[in-house]
C-alpha positions in Angstrom: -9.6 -15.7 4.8 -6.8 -13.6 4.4 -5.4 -12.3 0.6 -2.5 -12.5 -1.1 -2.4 -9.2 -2.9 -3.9 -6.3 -1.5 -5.2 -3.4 -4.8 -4.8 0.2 -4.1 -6.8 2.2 -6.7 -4.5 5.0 -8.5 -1.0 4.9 -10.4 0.0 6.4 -13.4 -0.7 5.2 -17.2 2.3 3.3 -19.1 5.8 4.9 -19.9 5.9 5.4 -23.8 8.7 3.6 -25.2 12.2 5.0 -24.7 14.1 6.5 -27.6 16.9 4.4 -28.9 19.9 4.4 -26.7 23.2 5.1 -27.9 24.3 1.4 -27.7 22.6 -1.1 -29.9 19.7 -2.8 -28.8 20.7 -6.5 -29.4 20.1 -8.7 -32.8 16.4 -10.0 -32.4 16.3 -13.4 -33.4 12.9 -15.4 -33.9 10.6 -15.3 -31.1 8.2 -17.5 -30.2 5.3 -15.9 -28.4 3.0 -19.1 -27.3 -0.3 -18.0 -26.1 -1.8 -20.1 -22.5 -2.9 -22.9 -23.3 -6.5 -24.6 -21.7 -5.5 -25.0 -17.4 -5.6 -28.2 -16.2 -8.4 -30.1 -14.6 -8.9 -28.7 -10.9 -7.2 -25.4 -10.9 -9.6 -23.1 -12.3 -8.2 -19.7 -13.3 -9.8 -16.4 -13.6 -9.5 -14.7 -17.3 -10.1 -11.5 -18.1 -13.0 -11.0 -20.8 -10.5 -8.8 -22.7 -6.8 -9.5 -24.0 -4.1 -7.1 -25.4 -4.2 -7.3 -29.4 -1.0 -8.7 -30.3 2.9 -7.1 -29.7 4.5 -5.8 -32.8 7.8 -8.3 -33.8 10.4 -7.0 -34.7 12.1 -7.3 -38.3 13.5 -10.5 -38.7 11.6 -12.1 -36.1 8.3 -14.5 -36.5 5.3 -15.5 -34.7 4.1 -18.7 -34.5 0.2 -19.5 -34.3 -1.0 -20.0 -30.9 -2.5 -23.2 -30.0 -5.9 -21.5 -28.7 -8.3 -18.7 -30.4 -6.6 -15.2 -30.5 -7.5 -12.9 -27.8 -10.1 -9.9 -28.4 -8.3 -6.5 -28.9 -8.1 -4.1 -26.0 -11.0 -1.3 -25.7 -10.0 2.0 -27.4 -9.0 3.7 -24.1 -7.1 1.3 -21.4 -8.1 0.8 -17.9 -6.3 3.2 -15.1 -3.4 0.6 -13.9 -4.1 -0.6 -10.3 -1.1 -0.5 -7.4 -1.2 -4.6 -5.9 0.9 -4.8 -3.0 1.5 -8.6 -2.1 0.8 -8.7 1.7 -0.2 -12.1 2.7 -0.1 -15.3 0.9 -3.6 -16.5 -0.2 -4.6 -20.0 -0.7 -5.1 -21.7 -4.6 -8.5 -21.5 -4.5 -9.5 -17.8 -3.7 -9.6 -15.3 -6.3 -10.7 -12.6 -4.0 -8.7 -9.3 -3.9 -8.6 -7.9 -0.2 -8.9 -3.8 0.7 -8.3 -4.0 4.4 -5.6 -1.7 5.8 -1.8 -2.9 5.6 -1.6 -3.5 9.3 -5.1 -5.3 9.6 -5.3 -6.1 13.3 -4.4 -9.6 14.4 -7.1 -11.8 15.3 -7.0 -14.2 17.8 -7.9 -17.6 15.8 -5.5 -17.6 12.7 -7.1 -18.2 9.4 -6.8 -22.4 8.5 -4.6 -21.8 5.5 -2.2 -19.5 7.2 -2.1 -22.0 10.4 -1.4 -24.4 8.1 1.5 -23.0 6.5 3.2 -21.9 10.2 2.9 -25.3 10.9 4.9 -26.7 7.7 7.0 -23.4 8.4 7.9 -24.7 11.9 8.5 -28.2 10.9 11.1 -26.6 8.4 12.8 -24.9 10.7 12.8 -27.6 13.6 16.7 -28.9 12.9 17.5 -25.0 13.1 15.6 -24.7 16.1 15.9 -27.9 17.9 19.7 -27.2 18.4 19.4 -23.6 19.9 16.1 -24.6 22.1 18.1 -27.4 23.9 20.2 -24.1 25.3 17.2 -23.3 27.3 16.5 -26.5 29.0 18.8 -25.8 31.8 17.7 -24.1 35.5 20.3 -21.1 35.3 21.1 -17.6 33.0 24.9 -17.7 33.8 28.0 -17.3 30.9 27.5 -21.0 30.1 23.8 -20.5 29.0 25.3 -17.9 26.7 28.2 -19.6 25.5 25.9 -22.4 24.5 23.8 -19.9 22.4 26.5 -18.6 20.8 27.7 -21.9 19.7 24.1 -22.8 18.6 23.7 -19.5 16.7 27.2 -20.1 14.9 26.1 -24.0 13.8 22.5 -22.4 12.6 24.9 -20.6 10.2 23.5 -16.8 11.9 27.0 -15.6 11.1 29.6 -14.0 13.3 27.9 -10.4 13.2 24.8 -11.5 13.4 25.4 -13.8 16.6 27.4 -10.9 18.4 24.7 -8.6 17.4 21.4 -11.1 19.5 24.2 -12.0 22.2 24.5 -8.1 23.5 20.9 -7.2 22.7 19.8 -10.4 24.3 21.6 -9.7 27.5 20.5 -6.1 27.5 16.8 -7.6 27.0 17.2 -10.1 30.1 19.1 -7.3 32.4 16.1 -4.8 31.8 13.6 -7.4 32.6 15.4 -9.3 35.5 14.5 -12.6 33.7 15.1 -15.4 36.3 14.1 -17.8 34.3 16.1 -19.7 30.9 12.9 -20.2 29.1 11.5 -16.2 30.0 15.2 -15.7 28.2 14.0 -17.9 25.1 10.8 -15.6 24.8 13.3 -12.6 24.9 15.5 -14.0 22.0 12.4 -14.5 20.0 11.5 -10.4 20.7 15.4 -9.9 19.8 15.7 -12.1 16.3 12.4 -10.3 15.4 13.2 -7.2 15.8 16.7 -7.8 13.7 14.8 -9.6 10.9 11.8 -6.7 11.1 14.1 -4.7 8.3 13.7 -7.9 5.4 9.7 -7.8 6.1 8.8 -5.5 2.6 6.1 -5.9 0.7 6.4 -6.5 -3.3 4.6 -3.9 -5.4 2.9 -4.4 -8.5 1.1 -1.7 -10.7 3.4 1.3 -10.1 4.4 1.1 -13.9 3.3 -0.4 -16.5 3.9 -3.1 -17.3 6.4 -4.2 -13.8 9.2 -5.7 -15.1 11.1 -8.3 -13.2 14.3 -9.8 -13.8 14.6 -13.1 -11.5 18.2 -14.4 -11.2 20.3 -17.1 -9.3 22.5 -20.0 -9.3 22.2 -23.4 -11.1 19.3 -25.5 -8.3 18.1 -22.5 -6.4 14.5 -22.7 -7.3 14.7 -20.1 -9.3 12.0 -21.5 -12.4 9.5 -22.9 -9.9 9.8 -19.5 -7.8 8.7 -18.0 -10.6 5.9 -20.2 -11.9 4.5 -20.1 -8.1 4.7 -16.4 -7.8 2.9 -16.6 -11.5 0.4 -18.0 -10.1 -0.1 -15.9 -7.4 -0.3 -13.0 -9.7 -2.9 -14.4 -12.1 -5.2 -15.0 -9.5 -5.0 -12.1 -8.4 -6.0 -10.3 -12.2 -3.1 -9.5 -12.8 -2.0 -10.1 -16.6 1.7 -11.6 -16.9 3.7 -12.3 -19.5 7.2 -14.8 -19.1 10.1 -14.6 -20.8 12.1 -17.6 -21.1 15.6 -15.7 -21.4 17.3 -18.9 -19.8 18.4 -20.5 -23.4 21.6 -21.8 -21.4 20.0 -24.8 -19.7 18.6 -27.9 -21.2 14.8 -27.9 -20.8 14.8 -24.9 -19.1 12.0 -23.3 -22.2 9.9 -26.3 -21.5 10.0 -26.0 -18.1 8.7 -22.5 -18.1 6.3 -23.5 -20.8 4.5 -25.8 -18.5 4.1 -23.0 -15.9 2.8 -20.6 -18.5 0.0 -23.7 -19.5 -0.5 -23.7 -15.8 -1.3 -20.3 -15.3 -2.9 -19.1 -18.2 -0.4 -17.0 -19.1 1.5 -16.2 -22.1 5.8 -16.7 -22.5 7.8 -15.4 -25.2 10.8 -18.0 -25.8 13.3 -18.4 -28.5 15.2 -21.6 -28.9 18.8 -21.4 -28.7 18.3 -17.3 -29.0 20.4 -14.7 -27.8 19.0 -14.3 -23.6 19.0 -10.2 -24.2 17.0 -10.7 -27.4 14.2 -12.7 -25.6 13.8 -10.5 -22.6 14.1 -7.3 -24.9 11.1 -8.7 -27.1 9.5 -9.8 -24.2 9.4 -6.2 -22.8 7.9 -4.7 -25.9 5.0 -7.1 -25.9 4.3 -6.8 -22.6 3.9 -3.1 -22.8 2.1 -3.4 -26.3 -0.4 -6.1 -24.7 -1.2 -4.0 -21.7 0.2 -6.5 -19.0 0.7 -6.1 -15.6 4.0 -8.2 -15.4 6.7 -9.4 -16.9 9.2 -11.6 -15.2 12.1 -12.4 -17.0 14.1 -16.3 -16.3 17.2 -16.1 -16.4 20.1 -18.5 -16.9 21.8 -19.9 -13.6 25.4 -19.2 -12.7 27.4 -18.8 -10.2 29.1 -15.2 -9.0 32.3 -16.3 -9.6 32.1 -16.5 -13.8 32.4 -13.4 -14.2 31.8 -13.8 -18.0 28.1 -15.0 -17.3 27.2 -12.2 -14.8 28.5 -9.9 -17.3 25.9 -11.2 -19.4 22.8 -10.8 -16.4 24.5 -7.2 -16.7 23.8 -6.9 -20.3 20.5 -8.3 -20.0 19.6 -5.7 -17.1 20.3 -2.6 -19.8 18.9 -4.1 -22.6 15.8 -4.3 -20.4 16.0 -0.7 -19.7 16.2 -0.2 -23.4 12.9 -1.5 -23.8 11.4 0.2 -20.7 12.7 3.0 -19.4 13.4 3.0 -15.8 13.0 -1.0 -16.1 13.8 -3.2 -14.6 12.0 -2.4 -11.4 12.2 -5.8 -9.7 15.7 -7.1 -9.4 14.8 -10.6 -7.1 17.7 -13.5 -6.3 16.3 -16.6 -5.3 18.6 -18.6 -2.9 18.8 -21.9 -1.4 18.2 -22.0 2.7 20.1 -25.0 2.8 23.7 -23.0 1.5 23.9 -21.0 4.6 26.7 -18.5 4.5 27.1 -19.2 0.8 23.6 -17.9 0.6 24.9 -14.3 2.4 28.1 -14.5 -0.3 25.7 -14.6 -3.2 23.5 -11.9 -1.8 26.2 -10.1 -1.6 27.9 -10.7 -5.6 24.6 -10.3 -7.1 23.8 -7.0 -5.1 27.0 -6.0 -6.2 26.7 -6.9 -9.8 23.0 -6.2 -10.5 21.2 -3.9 -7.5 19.0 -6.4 -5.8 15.8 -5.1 -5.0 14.3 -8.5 -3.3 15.0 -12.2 -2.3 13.5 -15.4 -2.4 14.4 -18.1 0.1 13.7 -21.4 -0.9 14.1 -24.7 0.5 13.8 -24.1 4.4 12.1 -27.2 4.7 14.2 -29.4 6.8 17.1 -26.9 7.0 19.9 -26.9 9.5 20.8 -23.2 8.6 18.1 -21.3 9.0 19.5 -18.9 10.5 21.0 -17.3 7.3 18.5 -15.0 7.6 19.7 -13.0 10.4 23.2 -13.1 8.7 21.4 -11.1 5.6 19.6 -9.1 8.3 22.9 -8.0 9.9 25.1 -7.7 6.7 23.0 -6.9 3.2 19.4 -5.7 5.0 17.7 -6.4 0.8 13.9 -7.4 1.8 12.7 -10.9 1.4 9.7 -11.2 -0.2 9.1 -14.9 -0.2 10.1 -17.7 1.4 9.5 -21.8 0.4 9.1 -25.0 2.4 7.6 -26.8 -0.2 6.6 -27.9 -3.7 3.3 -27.2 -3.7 1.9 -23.7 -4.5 0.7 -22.9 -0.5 4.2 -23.5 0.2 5.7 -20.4 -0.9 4.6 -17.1 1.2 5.1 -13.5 2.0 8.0 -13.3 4.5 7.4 -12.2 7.8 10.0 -11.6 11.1 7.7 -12.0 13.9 6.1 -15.6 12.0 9.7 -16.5 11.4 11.6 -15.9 14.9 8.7 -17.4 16.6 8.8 -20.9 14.3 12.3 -20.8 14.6 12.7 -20.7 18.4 9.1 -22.0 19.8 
């Protein structure tokens, strides 16, 4: 069965808390710090026997009572933090953490739950696909085999770059082999679209500091909630003690959306109705650290790159965080829609430019027409994907890889 988090014994213990900064940290309003409540029937979660005593609140701020007996107060000397490096996905049920080797060696029978998923994963990807096998159904390799390509690559939304960049390495690939036949040429773009995609294939590190603080961002329908409450999941069965901050006060429901992720999970979510974002994820911060977590992953609102008076405000919620942490945040991830295409590259692109992007999260490829957006990122703004979606359920998000990808894409 293969793991979803892989634990490397060592890192160092907890930054202490920054001095104050020259500007301002900003005006704490009352938090809400809700404490997990029971998980639901049939997804049994493991929970550590002992809990962080409780974050200090700032002046002015209040605590409401949580809805289930207080957790125990930490040991007198904390455990060493543990490095978790998420590798490959694992399925709901195991709780199991995995020490084999970062390149385990590939068996020849895949694993049920990972077949499973390369099957939805091709099934995604089969309008993307469909379109650019049909180029290979002909007898020759001649300019009109390539032409066709490009003109599949271009609808599959690969971008200009991108497409010019396969086209010369294919041909390079088929000269070098003295391929004769179109579908030995097929096999040959798979190597080629691998090999380009092989530079988003990064692994997501938890552990290094203490608490790791992530700041998920995106537009308005990305995913960007769920994404979170998946990879939430994820981390709790994997021991790892995460804390959400609910910093998207712009969208109706949004809290309460989070909320039922946090009940889901077992996990606990600071949240502030109506409260200033920076506020939430700078209280958030300090409990996290104060409570010994592992994580903190901080919602933010959706917008769009273009109002530039809301990124300004991602921006001020990015050095607040560092006001709370130094050196945080260390997780900077977008999630985007597969189904945007090249509007997915453009908001790569703003956010990288606004905020630093440290990692994606492709979402929606299920049915997608354009999933060849990936390539475009690939050849234009290499930041590593960490996950990608097909689905609702839980199984359907997963750890990103090129060679998985390229071959469900063109097989």
């Amino acid at each position: 069965m293969f793991s979803f988090f892989k634990k490397k014994f060592g890192g160092g213990a907890a930054s202490p808390a920054p001095a104050p900064a020259a500007e301002a940290a900003p005006a704490v309003v009352a938090a809400e710090v809700v404490a997990p409540a029971a998980a639901p029937v049939g997804a049994p979660v493991s929970v550590p026997e002992s809990a962080p005593a409780a974050a200090p609140v700032a002046a002015g701020s209040s605590v409401l009572p949580s809805q289930v007996p207080a957790p125990a107060p930490l040991a007198a000397t904390a455990p060493v933090p543990q490095k978790v490096e998420a590798q490959v996905a694992v399925p709901v049920a195991a709780t199991a953490v995995a020490h084999a080797p970062a390149t385990a060696p590939t068996t020849a029978a895949e694993p049920a739950p990972r077949k499973s998923w390369l099957d939805k994963l091709r099934q995604g990807l089969r309008k993307t696909g469909s379109s650019i096998a049909q180029v290979f159904t002909g007898t020759r390799i001649d300019d009109d085999l390539y032409e066709e390509l490009e003109a599949a690559l271009l609808m599959a939304d690969t971008g200009v770059k991108a497409t010019e960049f396969l086209l010369d390495d294919l041909k390079r690939r088929v000269k070098e082999s003295k391929a004769t036949d179109p579908q030995a040429v097929r096999g040959l773009l798979v190597a080629a679209l691998a090999e380009l995609l092989k530079p988003l294939e990064k692994s997501l590190q938890v552990g290094e500091h203490t608490p790791t603080v992530m700041m998920v961002v995106g537009v308005n329908g990305a995913g960007k909630t769920t994404s979170i409450g998946k990879l939430t999941r994820h981390l709790a069965e994997a021991q790892q003690r995460v804390l959400l901050a609910a910093a998207d006060t712009f969208r109706a429901a949004a809290r309460e959306q989070l909320a039922v992720w946090a009940d889901r999970t077992q996990v606990e979510i600071v949240s502030q109705e109506g409260g200033d974002p920076s506020a939430v994820t700078f209280d958030a911060v300090v409990a996290g650290r104060a409570r010994g977590c592992d994580v903190v992953i901080a919602d933010t609102a959706g917008r769009l790159p273009t109002q530039l008076h809301l990124m300004e405000e991602l921006k001020k919620i990015r050095r607040v965080i560092g006001k709370a942490q130094e050196g945080a945040p260390h997780e900077v991830l977008l999630v985007v829609d597969g189904n945007t295409g090249q509007n997915a590259l453009n908001q790569v692109k703003a956010f990288d430019d606004a905020l630093g992007l440290t990692g994606l999260v492709v979402t929606k490829l299920d049915g997608t027409a354009k999933g060849g957006v990936l390539a475009a990122i690939a050849r234009e703004r290499p930041i590593p994907v960490y996950f990608i979606g097909v689905g609702e359920k839980l199984e359907d998000l997963q750890t990103f890889s090129a060679q998985e990808f390229a071959q469900a894409l063109l097989e």
